[in-house]
Rosetta silent file (secondary structure, phi, psi, omega in degrees, C-alpha in Angstrom):
SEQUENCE: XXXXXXXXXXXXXXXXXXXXXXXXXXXXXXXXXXXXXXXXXXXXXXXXXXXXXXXXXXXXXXXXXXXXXXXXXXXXXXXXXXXXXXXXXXXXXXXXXXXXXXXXXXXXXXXXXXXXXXXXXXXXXXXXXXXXXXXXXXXXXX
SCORE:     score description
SCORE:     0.000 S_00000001
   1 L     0.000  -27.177  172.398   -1.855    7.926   13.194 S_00000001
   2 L   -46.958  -54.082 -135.309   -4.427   10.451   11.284 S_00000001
   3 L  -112.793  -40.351 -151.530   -6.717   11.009   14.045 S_00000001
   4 L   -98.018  -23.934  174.617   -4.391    9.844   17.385 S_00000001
   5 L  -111.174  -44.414  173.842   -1.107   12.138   16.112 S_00000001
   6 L   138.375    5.896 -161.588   -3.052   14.765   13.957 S_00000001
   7 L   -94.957  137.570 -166.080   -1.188   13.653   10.639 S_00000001
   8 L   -83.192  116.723 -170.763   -2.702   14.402    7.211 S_00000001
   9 L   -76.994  159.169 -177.476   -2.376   11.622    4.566 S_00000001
  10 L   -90.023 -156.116 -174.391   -1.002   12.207    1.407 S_00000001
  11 L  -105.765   -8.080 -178.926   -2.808   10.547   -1.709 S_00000001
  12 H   -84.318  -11.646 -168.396    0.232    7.681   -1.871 S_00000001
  13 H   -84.731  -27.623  165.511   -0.559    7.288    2.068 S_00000001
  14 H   -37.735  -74.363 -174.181   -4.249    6.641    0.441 S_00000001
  15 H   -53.568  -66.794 -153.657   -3.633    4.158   -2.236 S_00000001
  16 H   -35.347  -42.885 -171.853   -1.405    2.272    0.523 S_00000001
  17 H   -46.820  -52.162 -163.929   -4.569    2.349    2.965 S_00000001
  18 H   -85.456  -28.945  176.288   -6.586    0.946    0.321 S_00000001
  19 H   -57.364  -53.035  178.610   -3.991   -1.802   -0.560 S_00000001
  20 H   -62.778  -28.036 -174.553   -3.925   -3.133    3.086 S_00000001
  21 H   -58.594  -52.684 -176.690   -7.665   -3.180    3.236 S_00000001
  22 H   -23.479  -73.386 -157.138   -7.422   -5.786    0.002 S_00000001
  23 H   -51.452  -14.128 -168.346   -4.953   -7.612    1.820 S_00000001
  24 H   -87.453  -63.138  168.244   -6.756   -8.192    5.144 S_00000001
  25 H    -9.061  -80.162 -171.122  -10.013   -8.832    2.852 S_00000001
  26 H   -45.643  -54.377  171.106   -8.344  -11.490    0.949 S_00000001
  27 H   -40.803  -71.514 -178.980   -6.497  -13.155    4.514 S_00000001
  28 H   -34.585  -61.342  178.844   -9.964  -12.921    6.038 S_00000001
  29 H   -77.219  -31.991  160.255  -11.349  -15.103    3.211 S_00000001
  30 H   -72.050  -20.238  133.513   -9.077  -17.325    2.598 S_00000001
  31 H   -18.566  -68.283 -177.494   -9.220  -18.154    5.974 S_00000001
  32 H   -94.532   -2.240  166.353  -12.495  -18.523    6.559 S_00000001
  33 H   -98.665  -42.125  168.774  -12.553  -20.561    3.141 S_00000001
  34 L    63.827   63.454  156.958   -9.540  -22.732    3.673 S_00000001
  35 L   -69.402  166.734  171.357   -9.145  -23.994    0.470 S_00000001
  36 L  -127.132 -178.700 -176.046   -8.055  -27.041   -0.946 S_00000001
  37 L    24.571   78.631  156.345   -6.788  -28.413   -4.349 S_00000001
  38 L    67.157    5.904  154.829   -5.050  -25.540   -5.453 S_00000001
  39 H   -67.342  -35.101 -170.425   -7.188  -23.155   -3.982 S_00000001
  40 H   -68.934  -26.598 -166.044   -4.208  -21.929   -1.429 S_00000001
  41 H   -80.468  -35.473  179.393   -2.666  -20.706   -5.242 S_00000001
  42 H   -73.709  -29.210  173.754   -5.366  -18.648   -6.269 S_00000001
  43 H   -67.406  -69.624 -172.392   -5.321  -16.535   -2.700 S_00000001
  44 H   -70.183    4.189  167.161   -1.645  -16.142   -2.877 S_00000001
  45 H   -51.202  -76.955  173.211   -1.713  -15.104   -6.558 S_00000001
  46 H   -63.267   -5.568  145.672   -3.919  -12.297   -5.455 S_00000001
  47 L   -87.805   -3.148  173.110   -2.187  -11.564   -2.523 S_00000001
  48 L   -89.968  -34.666 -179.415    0.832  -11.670   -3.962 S_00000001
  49 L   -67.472   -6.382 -157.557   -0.464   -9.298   -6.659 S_00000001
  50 L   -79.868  -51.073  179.744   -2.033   -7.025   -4.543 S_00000001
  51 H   -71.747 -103.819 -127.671    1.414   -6.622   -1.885 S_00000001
  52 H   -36.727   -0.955 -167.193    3.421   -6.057   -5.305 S_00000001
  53 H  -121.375  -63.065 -146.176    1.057   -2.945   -6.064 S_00000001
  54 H   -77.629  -10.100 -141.331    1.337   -1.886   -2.167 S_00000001
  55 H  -132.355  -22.736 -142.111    5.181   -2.392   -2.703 S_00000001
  56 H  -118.196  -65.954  161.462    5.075   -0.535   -5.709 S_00000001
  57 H   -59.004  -71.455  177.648    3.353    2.580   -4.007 S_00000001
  58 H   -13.707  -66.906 -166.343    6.074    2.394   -1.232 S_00000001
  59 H   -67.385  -35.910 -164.720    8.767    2.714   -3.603 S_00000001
  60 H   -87.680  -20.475  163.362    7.332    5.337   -5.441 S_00000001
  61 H   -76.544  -18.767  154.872    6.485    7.474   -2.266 S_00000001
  62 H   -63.035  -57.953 -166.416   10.330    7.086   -0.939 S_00000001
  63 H   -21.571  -64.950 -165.381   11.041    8.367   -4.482 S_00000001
  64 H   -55.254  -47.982  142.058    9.093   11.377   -3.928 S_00000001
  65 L    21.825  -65.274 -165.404   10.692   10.999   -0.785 S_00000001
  66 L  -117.087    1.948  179.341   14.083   11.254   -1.587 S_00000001
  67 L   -74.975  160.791 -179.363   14.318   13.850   -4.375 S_00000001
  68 L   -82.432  158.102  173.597   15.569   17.751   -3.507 S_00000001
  69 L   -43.377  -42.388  174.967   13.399   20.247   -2.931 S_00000001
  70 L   -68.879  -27.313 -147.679   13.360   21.690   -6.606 S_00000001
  71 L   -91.826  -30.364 -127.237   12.690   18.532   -7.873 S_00000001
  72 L  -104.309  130.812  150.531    9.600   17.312   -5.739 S_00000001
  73 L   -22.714  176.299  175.383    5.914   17.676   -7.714 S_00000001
  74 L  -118.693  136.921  179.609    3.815   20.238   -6.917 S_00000001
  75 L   -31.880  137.765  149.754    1.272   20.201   -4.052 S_00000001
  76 L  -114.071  179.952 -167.723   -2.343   19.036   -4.793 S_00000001
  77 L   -85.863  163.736  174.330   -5.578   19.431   -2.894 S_00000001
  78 L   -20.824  165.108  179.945   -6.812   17.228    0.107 S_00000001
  79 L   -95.283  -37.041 -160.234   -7.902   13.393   -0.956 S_00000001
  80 H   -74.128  -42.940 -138.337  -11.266   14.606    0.592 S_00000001
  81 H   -83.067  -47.690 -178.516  -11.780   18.199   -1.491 S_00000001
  82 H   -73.165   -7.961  178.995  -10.778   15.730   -4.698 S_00000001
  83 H   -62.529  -67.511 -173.671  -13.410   13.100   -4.024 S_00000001
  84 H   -43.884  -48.893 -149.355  -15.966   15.969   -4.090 S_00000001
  85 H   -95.085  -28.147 -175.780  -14.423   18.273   -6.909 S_00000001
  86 L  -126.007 -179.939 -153.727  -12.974   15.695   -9.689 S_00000001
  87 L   -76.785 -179.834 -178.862  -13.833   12.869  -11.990 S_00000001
  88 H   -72.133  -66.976  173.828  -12.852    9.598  -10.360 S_00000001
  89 H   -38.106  -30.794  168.863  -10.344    8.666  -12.686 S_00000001
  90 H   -87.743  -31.607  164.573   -8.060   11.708  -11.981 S_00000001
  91 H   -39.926  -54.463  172.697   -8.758   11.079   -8.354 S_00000001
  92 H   -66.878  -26.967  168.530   -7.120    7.433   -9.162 S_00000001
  93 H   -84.463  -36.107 -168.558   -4.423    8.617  -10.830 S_00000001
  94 H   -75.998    8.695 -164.286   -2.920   11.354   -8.720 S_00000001
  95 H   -90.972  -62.337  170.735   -3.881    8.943   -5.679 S_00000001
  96 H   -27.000  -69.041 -179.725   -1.305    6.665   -7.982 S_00000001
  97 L   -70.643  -38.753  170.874    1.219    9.252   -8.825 S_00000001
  98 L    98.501 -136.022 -153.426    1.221   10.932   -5.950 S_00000001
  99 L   179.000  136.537  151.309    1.916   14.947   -4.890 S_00000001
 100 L   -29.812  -34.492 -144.640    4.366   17.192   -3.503 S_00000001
 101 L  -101.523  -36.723 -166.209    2.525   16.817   -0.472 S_00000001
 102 L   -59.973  -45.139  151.006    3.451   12.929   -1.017 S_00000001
 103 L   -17.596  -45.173  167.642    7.150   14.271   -0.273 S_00000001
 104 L  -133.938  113.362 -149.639    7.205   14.937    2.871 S_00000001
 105 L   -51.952  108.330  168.269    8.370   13.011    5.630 S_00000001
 106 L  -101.642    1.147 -167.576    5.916   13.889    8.873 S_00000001
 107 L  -176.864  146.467  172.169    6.706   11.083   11.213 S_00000001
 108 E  -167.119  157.482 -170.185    9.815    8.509   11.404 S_00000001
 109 E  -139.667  126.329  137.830   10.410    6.047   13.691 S_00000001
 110 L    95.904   63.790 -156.775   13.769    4.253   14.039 S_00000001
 111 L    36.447   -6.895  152.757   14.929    6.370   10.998 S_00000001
 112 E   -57.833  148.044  165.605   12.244    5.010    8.739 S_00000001
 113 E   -87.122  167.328  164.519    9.189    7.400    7.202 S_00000001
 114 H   -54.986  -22.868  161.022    5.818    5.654    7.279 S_00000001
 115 H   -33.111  -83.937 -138.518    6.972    5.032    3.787 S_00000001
 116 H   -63.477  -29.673 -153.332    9.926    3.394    4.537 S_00000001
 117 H   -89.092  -31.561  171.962    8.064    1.299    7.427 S_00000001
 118 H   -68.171  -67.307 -176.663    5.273    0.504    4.646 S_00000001
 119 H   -60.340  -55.334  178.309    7.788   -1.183    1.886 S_00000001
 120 H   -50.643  -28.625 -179.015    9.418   -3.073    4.818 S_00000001
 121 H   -94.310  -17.623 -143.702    6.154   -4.572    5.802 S_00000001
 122 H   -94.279  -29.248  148.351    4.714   -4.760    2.291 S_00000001
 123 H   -42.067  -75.928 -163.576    8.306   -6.788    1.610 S_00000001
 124 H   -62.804  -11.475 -159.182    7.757   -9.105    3.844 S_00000001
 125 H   -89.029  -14.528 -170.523    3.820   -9.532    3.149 S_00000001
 126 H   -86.820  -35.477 -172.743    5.498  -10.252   -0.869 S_00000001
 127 H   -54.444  -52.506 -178.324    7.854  -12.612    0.591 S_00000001
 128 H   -74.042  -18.291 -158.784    5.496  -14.649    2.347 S_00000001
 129 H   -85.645  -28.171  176.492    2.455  -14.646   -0.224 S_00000001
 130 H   -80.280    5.092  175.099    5.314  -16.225   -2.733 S_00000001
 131 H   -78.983  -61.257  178.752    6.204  -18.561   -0.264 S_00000001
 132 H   -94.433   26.960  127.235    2.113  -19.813   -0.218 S_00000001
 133 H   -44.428  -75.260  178.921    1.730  -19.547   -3.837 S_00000001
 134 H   -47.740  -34.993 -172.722    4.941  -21.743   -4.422 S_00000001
 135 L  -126.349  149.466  176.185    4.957  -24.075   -2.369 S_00000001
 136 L   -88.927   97.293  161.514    2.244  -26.223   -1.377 S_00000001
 137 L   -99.091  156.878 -166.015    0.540  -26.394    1.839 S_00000001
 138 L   -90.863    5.622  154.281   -2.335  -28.136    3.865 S_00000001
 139 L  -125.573  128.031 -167.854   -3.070  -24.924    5.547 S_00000001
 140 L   -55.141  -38.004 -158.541   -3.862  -21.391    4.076 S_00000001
 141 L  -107.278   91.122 -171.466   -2.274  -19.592    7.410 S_00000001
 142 L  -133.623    0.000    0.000    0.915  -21.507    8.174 S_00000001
């Protein structure tokens, strides 16, 4: 949606970005590893921990989200401009915490924000990885 509608991510639209990458990462490998004996537990740990931190951003960017206009953080600079200009660790937090900029709803689709559309799939991605944690199966992808 950056480059094909023109829209500028915020640093919570960031983190999320980076969350999904995990997740396909992880999917990819346990895939193409297919474990056995208790191997299926160790993938869905970490994929379950990973959508609870992606699920975790969601909620906290509806926060931002949903607060009034007085209330809402104050703008920071670009994700790019902060790469360049500060130490990594404040990059990582305000990526965390988010920004005023994190506030405001630029696209919605069926009354959802990209937020809103992110915690719905980032639900279901929790639902399912505690589903192949819990219970045991003879395939990673079922």
């Amino acid at each position: 949606m950056e480059f094909a509608m023109g829209l500028e991510p915020c640093m919570l639209c960031m983190s999320q970005r980076f969350v999904y990458l995990g997740l396909a990462f992880v999917f990819m490998l346990g895939a193409l590893h297919n474990p056995y004996f208790g191997g299926h537990k160790r993938y869905g740990s970490l994929l379950l921990l990973l959508s609870l931190a992606g699920l975790g951003l969601a909620s906290r960017q509806l926060y931002l989200q949903s607060l009034p206009a007085d209330l809402v953080p104050a703008c920071g600079p670009s994700f790019s401009y902060m790469v360049d200009a500060f130490p990594f660790t404040e990059v990582l937090m305000t990526m965390i915490k988010g920004s005023g900029s994190c506030a405001e709803v630029q696209w919605s689709f069926l009354g959802l924000s990209i937020a809103g559309w992110s915690f719905v799939l980032f639900s279901g991605l929790t639902v399912y990885n505690l589903r192949l944690t819990l219970v045991r199966t003879k395939i990673l992808l079922v």
